[in-house]
Structure formats: C-alpha cells, structure tokens
KEFIFI-46871 format. One record per residue: x, y, z of N, C-alpha, C, O in turn; residue in three letters. Coordinates in steps of 0.1 Angstrom, whole numbers, plus 5000, padded with zeros to 4 digits. Example, Ala and Ser with C-alpha at 12.3 -4.5 7.8 and 13.67 -1.06 7.14 Angstrom:
KEFIFI-46871
513249435078512349555078513249675078514249675085Ala;512849785071513749895071512950005079513450115080Ser;
end
This chain:
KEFIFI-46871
927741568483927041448482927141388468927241258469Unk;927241428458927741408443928741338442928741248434Unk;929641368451931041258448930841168451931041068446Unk;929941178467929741008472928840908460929040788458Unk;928040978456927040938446927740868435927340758430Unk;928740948432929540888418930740768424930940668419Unk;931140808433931840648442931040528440931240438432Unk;930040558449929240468447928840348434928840228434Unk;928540448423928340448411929440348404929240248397Unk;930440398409931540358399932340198407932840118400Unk;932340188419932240058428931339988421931739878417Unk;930140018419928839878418929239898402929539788397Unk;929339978395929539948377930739878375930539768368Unk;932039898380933039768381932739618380933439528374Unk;931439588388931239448391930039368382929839258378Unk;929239518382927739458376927739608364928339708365Unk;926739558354926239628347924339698349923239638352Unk;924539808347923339868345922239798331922539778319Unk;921039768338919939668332918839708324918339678313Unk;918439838336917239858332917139998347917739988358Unk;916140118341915840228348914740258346914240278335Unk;914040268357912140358357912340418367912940398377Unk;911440528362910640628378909440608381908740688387Unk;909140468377907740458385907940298391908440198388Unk;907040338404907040188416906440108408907140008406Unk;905340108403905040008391906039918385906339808387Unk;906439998378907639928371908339848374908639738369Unk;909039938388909739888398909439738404910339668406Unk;908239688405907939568413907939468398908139348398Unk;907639548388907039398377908639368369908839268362Unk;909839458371910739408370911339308384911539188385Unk;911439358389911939318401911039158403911539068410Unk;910139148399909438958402909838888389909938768388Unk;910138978380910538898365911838848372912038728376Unk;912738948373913938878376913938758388914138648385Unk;913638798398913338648408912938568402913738478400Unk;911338548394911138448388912338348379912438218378Unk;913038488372914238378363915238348372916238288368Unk;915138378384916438398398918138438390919138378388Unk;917438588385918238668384919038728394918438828398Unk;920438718401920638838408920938968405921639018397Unk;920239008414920239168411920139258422919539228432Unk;921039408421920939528433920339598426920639588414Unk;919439698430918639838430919239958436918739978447Unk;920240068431920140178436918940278429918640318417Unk;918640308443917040378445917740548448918140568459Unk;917640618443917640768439916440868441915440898434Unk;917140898454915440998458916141128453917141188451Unk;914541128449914741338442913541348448912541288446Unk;914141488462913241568466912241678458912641768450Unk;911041658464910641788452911041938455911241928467Unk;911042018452911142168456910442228463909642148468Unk;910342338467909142398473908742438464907542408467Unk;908642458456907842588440906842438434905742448430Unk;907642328435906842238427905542188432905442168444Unk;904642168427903142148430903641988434904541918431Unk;902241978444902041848447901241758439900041758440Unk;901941678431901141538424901241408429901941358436Unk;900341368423899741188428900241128417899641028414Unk;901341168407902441118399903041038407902841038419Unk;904040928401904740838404906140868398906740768393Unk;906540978398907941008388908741118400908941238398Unk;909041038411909641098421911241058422912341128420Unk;910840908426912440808425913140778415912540818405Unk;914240718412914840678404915140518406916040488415Unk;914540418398915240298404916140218392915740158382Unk;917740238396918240158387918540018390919039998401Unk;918239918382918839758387919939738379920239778367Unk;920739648388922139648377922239448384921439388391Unk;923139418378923339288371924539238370925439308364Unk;924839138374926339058372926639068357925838998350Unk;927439128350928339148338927639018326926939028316Unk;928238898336927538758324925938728330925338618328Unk;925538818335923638798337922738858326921538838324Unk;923738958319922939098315921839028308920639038310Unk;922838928295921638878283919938828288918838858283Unk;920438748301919238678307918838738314918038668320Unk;918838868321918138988326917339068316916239108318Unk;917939088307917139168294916339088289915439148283Unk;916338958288915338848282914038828292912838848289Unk;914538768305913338828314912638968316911538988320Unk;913639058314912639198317911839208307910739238311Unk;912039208293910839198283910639098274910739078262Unk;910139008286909438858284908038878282907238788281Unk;
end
C-alpha cells in the first residue's frame, strides 16, 4: 500500500504544491472556507491512520491527516488566505 501511496503522492506534487497540513477537522474546515472564499483551487489528500488495538480510546481529533495542495502559481495566494 506504500507504493501506491507514494504514486499517488508524486502524480499530485508534479502539478500542485503542498499548502498547508493539520490533524485536526477543525482546522480542516477553517482552511478549507478561507480558500473558497478567496476561490482558491484546491485538492485534499485525507490520510487515515487506524488506531492500534493497544491504543486507548480518545475524543482527540489527531486521527487523520489532511494535506491541501495547490496549483504551483496559487501557492502565494493560498498562503495569504490561509493566515488571513
């Protein structure tokens, strides 16, 4: 599954640049309306990490991984709206 993972990876980094990364859905949505509001385009690869069996169960928010990435000449004005 690693290789597909890094395929993947390396297709979408060709085209677009990596923007911005959180593990929390919070985050996740107040980026995600900044950019629409500036009508930034943007894709989200979302990275599930299963927890373990050994690992306790929390009401944490540090499960997923969400990266947004960005057309190459968007970056400036994606980084400007994300910490607007």
């Amino acid at each position: 599954m690693n290789g597909f993972v890094r395929l993947i990876r390396q297709l979408i980094s060709r085209k677009k640049k990596l923007v911005y990364t959180t593990f929390m859905q919070k985050e996740y949505f107040k980026v995600a309306s900044r950019l629409t509001n500036r009508a930034v385009n943007y894709r989200v690869a979302t990275i599930r990490k299963k927890p373990s069996r050994f690992s306790e169960v929390t009401t944490y928010d540090h499960g997923d991984e969400y990266r947004f990435y960005v057309k190459k000449e968007d970056y400036h004005r994606a980084v400007s709206a994300i910490h607007e």
